[in-house]
C-alpha positions as CSV (number, residue, x, y, z in Angstrom):
1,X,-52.6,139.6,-81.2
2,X,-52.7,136.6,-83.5
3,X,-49.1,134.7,-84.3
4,X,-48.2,134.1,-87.9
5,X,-48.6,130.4,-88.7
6,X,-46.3,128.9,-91.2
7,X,-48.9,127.9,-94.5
8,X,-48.5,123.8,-93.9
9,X,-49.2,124.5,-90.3
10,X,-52.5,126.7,-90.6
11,X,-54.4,124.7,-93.0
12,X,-53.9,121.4,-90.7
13,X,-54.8,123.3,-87.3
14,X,-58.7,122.8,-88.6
15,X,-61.0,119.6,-89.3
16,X,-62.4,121.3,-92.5
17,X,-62.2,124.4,-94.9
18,X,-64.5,125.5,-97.1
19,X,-62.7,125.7,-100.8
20,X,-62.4,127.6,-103.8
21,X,-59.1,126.0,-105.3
22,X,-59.0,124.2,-108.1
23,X,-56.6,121.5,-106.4
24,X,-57.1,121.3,-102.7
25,X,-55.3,118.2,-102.1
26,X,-51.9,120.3,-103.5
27,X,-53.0,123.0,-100.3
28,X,-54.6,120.9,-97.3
29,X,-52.9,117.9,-95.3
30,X,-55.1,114.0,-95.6
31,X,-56.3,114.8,-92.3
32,X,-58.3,118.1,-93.5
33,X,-61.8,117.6,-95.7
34,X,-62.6,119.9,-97.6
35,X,-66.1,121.4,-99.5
36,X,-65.9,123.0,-102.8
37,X,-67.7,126.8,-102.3
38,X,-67.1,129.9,-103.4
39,X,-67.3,132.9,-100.8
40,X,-69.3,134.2,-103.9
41,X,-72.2,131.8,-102.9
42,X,-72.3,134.0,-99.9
43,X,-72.1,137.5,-101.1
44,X,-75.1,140.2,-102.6
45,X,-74.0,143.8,-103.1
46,X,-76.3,146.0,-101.8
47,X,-77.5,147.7,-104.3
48,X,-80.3,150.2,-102.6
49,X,-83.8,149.0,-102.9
50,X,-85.0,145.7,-104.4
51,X,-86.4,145.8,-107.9
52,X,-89.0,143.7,-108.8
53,X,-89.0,140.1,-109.3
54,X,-88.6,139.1,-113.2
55,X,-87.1,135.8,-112.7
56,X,-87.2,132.8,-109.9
57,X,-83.5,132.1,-110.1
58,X,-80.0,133.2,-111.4
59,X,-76.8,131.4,-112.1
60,X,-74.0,133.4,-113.0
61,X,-69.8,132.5,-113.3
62,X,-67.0,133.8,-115.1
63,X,-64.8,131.7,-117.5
64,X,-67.5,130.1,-118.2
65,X,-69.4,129.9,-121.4
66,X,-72.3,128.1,-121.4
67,X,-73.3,128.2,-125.4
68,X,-76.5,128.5,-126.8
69,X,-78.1,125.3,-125.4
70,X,-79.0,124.3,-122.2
71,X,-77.2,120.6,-123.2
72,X,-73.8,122.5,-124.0
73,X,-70.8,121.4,-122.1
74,X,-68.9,124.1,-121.3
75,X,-65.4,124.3,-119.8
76,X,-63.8,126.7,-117.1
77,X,-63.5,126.9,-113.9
78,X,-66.4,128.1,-112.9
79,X,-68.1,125.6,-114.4
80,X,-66.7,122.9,-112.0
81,X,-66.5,125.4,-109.0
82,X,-70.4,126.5,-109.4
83,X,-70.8,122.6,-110.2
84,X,-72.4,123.1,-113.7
85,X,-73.3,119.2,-114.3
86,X,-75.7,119.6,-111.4
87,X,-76.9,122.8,-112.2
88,X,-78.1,121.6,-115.8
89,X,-80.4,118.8,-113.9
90,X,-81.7,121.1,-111.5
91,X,-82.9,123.4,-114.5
92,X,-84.6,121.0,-115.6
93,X,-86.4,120.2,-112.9
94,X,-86.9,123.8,-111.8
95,X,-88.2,125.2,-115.2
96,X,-89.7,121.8,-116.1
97,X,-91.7,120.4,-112.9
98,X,-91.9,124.3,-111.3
99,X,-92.7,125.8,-114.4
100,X,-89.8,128.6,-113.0
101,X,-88.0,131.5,-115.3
């Protein structure tokens, strides 16, 4: 048996939380710091058995349109929850330096 915190309690009974809010300072107290991630970072499906590899990487989000070019600044909330900016710089190196797909 677990007893039912009130919400302003919970979130300060912990030193951190992992967070996928677009305004965690309206949610956790001062005290509490807190990471922007997804529990989608964490999550495959399992989807039987592996098909072979066609590209190095992926990087998917929703509400997020990324355009035609690789310089397009695209809004939505996934694009500061996936944390496009750096994304864009890692391509770079990744399919530059790496030679990735």
């Amino acid at each position: 048996f677990s007893p039912k915190f009130p919400r302003d309690k919970y979130v300060g009974l912990f030193p951190g939380f992992l967070n996928m809010y677009r305004n965690p300072e309206l949610i956790y107290p001062r005290h509490v710091r807190v990471m922007d991630m997804s529990q989608s970072d964490f999550s495959l499906p399992d989807e039987g058995a592996p098909m072979l590899k066609k590209y190095d990487f992926t990087f998917s989000g929703s509400d997020q349109d990324i355009g035609q070019a690789a310089e397009s600044e695209c809004v939505g909330w996934s694009t500061f929850c996936k944390n496009w900016t750096f994304a864009k710089q890692a391509l770079e190196v990744m399919c530059g330096e790496f030679s990735m797909t």
